[in-house]
C-alpha positions in Angstrom: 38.4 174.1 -84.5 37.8 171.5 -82.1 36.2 168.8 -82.4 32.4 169.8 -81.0 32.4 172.1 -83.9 34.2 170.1 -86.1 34.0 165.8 -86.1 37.2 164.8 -87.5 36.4 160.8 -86.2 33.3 159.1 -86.1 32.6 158.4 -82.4 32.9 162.6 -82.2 29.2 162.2 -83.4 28.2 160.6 -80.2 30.7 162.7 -78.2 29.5 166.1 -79.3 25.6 165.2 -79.2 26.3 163.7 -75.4 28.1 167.3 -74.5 25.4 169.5 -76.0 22.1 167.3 -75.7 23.5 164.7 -72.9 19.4 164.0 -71.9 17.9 164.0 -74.5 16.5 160.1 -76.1 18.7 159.2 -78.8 17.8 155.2 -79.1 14.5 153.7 -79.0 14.7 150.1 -79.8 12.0 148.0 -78.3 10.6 149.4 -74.7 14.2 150.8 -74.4 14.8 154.4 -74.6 18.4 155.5 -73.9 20.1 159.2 -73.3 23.3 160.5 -75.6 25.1 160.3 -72.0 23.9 157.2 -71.5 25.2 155.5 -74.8 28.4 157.6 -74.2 29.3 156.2 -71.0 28.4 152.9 -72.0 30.6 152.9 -74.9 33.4 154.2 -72.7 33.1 151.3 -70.2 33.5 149.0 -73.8 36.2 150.7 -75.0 38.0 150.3 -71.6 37.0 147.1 -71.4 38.9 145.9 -74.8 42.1 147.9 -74.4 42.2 145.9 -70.8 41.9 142.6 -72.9 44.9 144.3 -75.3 43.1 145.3 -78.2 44.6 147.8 -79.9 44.7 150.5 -82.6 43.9 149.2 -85.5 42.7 145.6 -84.5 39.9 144.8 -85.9 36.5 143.7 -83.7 33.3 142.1 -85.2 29.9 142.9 -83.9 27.5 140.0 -84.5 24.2 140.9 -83.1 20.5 141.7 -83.8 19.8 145.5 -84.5 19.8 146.3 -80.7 20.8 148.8 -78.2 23.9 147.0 -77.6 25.2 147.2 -81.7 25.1 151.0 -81.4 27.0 150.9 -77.5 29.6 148.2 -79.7 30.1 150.3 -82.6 31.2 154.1 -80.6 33.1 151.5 -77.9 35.0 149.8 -80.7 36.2 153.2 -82.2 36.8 154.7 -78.9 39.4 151.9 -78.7 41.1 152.9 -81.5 39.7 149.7 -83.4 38.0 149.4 -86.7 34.2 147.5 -86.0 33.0 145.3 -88.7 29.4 145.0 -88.3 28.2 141.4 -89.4 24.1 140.2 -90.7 22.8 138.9 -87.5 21.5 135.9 -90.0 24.9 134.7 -91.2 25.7 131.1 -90.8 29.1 129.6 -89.7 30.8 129.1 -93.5 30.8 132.6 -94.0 31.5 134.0 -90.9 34.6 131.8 -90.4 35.3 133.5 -93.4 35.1 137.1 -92.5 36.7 136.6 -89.1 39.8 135.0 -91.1 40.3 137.5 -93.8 39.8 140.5 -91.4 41.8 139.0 -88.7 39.4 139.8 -86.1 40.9 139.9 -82.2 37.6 140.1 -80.6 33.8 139.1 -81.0 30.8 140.9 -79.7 27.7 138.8 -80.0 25.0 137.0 -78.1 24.3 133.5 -76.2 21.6 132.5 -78.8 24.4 132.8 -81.6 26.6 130.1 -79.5 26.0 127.1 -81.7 27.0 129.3 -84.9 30.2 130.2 -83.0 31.5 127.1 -81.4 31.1 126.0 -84.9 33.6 128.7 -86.1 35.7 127.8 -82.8 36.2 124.5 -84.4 38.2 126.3 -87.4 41.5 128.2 -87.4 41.1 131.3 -86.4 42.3 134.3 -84.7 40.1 135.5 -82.0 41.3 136.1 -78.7 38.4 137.4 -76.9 34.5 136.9 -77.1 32.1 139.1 -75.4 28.8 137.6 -74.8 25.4 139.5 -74.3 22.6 137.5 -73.0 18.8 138.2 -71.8 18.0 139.9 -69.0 18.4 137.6 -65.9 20.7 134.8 -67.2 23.7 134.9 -65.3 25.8 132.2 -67.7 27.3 132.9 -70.6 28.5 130.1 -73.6 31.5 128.3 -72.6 34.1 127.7 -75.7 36.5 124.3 -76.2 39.0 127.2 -77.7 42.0 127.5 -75.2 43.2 130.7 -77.1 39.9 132.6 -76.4 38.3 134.3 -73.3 34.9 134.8 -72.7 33.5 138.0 -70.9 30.3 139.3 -70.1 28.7 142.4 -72.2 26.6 143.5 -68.6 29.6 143.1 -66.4 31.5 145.2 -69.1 29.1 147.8 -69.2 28.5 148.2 -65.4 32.2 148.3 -64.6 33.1 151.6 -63.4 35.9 153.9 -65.2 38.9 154.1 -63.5 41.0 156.5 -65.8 40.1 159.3 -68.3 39.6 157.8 -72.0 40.3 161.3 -73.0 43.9 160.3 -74.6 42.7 157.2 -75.6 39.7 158.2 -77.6 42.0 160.8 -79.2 45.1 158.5 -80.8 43.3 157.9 -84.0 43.6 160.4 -87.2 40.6 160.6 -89.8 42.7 158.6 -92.2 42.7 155.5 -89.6 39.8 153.1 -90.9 36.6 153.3 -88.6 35.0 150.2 -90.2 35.4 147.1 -93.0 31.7 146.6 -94.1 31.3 143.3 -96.5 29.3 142.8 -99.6 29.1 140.0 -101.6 32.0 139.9 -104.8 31.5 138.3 -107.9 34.0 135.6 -107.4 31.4 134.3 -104.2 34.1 135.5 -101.5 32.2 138.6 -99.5 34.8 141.7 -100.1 35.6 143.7 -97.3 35.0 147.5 -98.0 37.4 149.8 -95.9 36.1 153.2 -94.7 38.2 155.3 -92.9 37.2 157.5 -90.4 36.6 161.3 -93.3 35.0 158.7 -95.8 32.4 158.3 -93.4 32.1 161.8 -92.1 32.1 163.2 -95.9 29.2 160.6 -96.8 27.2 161.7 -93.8 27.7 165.2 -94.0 26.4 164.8 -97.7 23.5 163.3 -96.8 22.5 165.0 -93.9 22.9 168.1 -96.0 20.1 167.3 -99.0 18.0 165.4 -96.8 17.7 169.2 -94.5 18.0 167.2 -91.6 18.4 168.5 -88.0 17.9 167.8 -83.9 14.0 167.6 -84.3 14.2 164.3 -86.5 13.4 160.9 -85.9 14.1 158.4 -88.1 12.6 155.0 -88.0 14.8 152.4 -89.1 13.8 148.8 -89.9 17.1 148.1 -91.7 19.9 145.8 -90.5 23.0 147.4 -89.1 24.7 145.2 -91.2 23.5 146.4 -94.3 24.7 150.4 -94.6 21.7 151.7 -95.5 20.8 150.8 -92.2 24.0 151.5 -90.3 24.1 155.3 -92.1 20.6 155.7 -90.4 22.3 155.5 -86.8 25.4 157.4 -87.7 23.3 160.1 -89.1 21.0 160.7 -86.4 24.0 161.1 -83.6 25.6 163.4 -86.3 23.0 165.9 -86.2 21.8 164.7 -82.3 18.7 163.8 -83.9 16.8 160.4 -82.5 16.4 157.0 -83.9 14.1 154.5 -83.3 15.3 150.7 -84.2 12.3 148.0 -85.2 13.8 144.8 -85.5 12.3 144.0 -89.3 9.5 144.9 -91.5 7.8 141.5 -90.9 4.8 143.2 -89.3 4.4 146.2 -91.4 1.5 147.0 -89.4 3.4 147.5 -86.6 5.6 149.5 -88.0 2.8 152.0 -89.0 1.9 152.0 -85.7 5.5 152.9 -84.5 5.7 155.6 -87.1 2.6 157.0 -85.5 3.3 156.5 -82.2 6.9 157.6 -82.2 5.9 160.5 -84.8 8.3 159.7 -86.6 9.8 162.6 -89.1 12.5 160.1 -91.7 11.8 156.2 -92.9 14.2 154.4 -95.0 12.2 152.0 -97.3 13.8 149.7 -99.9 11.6 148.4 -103.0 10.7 145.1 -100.9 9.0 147.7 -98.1 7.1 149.7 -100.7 5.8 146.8 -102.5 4.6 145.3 -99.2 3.4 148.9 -98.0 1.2 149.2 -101.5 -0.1 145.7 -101.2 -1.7 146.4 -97.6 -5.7 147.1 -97.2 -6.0 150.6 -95.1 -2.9 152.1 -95.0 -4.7 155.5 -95.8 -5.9 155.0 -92.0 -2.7 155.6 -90.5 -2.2 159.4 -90.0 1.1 160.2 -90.5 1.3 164.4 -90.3 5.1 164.6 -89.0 6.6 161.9 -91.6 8.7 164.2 -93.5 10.8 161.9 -95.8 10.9 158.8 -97.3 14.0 157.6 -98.8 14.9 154.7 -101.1 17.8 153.1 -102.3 19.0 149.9 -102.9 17.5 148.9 -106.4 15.1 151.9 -108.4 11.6 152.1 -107.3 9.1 151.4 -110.1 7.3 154.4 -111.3 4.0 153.2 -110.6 5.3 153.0 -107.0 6.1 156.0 -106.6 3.1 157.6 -108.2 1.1 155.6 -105.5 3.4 156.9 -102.3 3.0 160.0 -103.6 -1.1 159.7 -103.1 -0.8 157.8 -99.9 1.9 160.9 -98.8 1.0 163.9 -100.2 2.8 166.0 -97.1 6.3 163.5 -97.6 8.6 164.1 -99.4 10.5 161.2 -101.3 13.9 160.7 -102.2 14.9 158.4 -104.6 18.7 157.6 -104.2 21.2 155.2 -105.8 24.1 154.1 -103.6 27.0 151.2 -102.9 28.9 150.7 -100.4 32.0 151.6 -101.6 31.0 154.8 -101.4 27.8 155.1 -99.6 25.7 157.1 -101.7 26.2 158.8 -105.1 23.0 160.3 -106.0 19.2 161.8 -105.0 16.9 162.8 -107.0 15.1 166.3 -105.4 12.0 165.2 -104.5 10.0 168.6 -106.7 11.7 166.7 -109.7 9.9 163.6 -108.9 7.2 164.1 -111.4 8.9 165.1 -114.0 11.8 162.6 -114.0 10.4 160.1 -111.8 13.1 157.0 -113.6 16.0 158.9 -112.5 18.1 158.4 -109.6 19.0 162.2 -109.9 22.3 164.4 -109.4 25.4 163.4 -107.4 25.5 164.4 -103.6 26.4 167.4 -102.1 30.8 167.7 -102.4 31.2 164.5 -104.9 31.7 164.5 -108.7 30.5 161.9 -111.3 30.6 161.0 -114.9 30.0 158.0 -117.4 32.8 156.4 -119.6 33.1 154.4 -122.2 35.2 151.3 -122.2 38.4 153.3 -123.1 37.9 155.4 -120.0 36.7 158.6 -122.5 33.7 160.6 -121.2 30.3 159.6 -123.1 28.2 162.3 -124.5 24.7 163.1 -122.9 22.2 160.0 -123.3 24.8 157.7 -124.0 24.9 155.0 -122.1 28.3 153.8 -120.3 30.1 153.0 -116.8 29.8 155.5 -114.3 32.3 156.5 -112.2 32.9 158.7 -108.7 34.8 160.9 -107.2 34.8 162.4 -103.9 36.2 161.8 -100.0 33.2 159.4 -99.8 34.8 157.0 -102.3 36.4 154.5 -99.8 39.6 153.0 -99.2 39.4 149.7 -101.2 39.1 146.2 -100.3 40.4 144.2 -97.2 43.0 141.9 -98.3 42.1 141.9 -102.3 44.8 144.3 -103.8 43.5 143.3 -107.4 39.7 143.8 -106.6 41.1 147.3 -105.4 43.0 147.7 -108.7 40.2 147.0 -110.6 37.7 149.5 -109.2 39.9 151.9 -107.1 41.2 153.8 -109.7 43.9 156.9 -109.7 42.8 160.1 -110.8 44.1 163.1 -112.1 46.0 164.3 -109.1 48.0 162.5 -105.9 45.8 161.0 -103.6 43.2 161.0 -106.0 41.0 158.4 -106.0 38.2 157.2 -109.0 35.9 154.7 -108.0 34.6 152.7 -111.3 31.2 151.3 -109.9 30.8 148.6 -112.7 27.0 150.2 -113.0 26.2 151.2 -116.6 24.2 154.5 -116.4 23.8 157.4 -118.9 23.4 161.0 -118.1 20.3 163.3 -119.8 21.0 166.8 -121.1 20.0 168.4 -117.8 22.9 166.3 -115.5 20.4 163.9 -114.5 21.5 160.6 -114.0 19.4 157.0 -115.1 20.6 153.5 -114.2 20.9 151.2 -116.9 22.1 147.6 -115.6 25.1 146.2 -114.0 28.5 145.1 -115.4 28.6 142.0 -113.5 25.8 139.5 -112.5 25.3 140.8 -109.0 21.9 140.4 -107.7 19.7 143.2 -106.0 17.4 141.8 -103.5 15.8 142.8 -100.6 17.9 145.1 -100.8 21.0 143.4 -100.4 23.4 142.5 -103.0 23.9 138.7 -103.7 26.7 136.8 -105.6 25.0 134.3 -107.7 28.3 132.2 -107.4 28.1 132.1 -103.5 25.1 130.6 -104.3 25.7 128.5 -106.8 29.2 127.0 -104.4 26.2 126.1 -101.9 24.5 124.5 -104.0 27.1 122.5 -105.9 28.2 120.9 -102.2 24.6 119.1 -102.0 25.0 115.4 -103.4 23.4 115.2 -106.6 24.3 118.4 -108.0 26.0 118.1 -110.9 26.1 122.0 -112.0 24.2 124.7 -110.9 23.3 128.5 -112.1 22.0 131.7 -110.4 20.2 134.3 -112.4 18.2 136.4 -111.2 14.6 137.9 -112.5 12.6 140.7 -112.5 10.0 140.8 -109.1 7.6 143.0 -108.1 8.2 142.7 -104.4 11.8 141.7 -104.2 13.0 144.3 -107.0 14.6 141.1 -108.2 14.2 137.4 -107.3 16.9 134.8 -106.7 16.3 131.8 -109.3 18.4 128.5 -109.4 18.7 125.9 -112.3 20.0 122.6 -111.0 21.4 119.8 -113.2 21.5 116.4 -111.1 24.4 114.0 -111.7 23.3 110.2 -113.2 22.1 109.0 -109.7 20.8 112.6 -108.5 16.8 112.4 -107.0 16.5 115.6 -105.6 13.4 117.4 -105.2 13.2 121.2 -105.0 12.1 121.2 -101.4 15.4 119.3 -100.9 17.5 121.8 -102.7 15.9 125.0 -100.4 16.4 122.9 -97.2 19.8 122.9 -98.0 20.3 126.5 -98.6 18.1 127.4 -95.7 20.7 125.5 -93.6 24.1 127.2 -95.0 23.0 130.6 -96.4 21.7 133.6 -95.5 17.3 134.4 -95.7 18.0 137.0 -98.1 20.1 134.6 -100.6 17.4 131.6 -100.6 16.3 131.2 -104.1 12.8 131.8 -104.7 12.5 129.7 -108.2 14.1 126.5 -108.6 14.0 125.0 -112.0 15.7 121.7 -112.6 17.6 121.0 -116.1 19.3 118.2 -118.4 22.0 120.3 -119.0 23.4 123.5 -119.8 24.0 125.2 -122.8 27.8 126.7 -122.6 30.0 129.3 -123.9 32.6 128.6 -126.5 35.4 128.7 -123.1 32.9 126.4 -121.2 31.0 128.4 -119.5 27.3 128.2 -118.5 25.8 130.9 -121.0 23.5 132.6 -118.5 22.3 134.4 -121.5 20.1 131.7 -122.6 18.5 131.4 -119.0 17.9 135.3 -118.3 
């Protein structure tokens, strides 16, 4: 089997859909509509572009850019190199992202002029990057100059407009479906992000799953209001050129108006929510006066939707179905509940993916009976590599399985299993925090905060929200001479954390009640 029939590496899903569908739209993203030949040769002129500048197989690139036309062109180029992307929040300020570009040992940079400040910033630190490429807006013929004599500075339009001057056939082909296609990082308990390695088949198994359930083929468009940084988002793109469907990229869901309109407009057939968008979507006046007759699905993920929710999506989309999934990224999705069981079991997050096994064990790794409640665990080629750089963090929840190569991921998620196989999420392990459908370490937070004069101590908890799933909430004890004022305390997180990590509550205390080992007993504030 070749690989037109069979995509044994990730940019094959943009390779096969340009050979058998080359004009048909497979971005829209703004007024931009572009062809799978289009984004094909695009990405070859990247990838040409960075093995000129010496990147190599295996070297590591970072993308950090809006959602935009020239993330999904980075993404196919990067891997058409041989390299592994990491796609990075567009938000992110320079502390972390002199963080990520350390750990992963990125060689080169893809991002754009506005970002400058944020990166001369991280130009100022040690690092390892060799290369920036700079998109800018239409007409502005300058790009950022950098005080770093180690690093070059290219145009992304001269890049793209450069004509081939070899075949990329051999080139595209060096990599193997072990090789990693991407490091995607989350936020770790100890308030480091952790970098999650997929390699090329953990991606391919993961969307073949999905793509499976979900019944999707060619005729769908999916509207997609989710970051490319976040997965869920990501998985939306990768999808779509799988099955050589189209995809339409809105920015945000600040306007959710305009997002109706775009789902109408575009006739949209697939939209990703998370439990932010549905509680927004349910709070609007008329939405019962957008007619949407070719929405076909709705998925969620990210945190559980609330009953009540989807009782209410139901009545607003009688002809949709929804599908209520749990995921992470370290192995993209685990389960969906069928949407005809919706009524019935309308709590549950459902049965385990199409080619993936799960089950719940107790603390000495023995499986729990039916209705019990315990860790849950997965297996399957979507279970990823491990983490970037962290060999204990792998340990911990990359577990060996029965056989060689065999791979058990323990999701620290404590779930329990009814009599019919269908799986409920209890809680977490650790104090992660869904929101917005990110996941947040409180102690990332609670570092930031702890930097601002007068903080003595700080905590990060968070609590249950009707809009955000859950909210971010910070208690602050001030030192002896300590004046600040809650409006002080969010400037200062605006400034050095991402939107999505911003506390909602702050709540200022005397002091702390601890643990008998000194620790801040969190119990006491939840």
């Amino acid at each position: 089997m070749n690989s037109i029939n069979h995509p044994y590496l990730v940019h094959h899903f943009l390779e096969n859909s340009a050979k058998r569908l080359p004009d048909k739209v497979a971005l829209i993203c703004g007024d931009q509509r572009l062809t799978y030949q289009q984004i094909n040769n695009f990405s070859n002129q990247l990838a040409l572009s960075l093995t000129e500048m010496g990147v190599q197989r295996r070297d590591r690139v970072a993308i950090f850019l809006d959602s935009s036309v020239e993330s999904v062109v980075a993404l196919f180029g990067i891997l058409k190199a041989g390299a592994v992307f990491i796609m990075l929040s567009p938000t992110m300020k320079a502390r972390k992202l002199t963080y990520i570009l350390h750990d992963s040992g990125a060689r080169a940079l893809i991002t754009h002029s506005n970002k400058s400040r944020v990166i001369k910033e991280v130009l100022e630190t040690e690092h390892k990057l060799e290369h920036i490429i700079w998109c800018s807006p239409k007409g502005a013929n300058k790009i950022p100059t950098t005080n770093s004599p180690q690093t070059t500075n290219s145009s992304w339009d001269e890049i793209i407009s450069k004509p081939l001057t070899f075949d990329l056939s051999p080139l595209t082909s060096l990599s193997i479906d072990l090789d990693l296609a991407a490091i995607l990082y989350t936020s770790g308990s100890t308030g480091d992000p952790k970098g999650v390695m997929s390699a090329h088949y953990n991606v391919i198994a993961a969307v073949s799953s999905i793509t499976t359930y979900l019944e999707n083929s060619e005729d769908d468009i999916i509207l997609n209001t989710l970051p490319l940084s976040f997965d869920y988002g990501l998985y939306q793109v990768l999808m779509a050129f799988f099955f050589g469907g189209t995809v339409v990229i809105e920015k945000s869901f600040v306007y959710p108006y305009r997002v109706l309109e775009r789902l109408v407009q575009e006739q949209a057939t697939g939209f990703p929510i998370v439990p932010t968008m549905a509680a927004i979507l349910l709070q609007m006046e008329d939405l019962s006066k957008f007619d949407l007759p070719s929405l076909r699905y709705v998925t969620n993920t990210a945190a559980a939707l609330p009953v009540s929710h989807i009782r209410r999506l139901q009545g607003l989309f009688p002809h949709t179905k929804i599908y209520s999934m749990y995921g992470l990224t370290e192995c993209k999705r685990v389960s969906y509940l069928p949407p005809e069981e919706l009524a019935q079991r309308p709590d549950s997050v459902g049965i385990p993916i199409p080619n993936e096994e799960v089950y719940i064990v107790d603390s000495a790794g023995q499986v729990v009976a039916p209705n019990q409640i315990g860790e849950l665990v997965v297996r399957g080629s979507n279970v990823m590599q491990g983490y970037w750089n962290a060999p204990q963090e792998t340990k911990l929840r990359f577990r060996p399985g029965t056989y060689p190569g065999d791979t058990l991921l323990y999701t620290g998620d404590l779930f329990r299993k009814d009599n019919d196989g269908f799986l409920y999420f209890v809680g977490r392990t650790d104090d992660l925090i869904k929101t917005k459908g990110e996941r947040v370490s409180p102690k990332e937070i609670e570092n930031c905060l702890c930097e601002l004069d007068g903080v003595a101590e700080a905590a990060v908890i968070g609590v249950a929200d009707d809009v955000f799933g859950q909210a971010i909430k910070a208690f602050v004890v001030l030192d002896s001479e300590g004046k600040l004022t809650t409006k002080e305390i969010l400037r200062h997180c605006q400034q050095h954390l991402e939107p999505f990590m911003i506390p909602k509550h702050v709540e200022f205390l005397k002091g702390f009640a601890k643990t008998p080992n000194g620790k801040i007993n969190k119990k006491v504030l939840s």
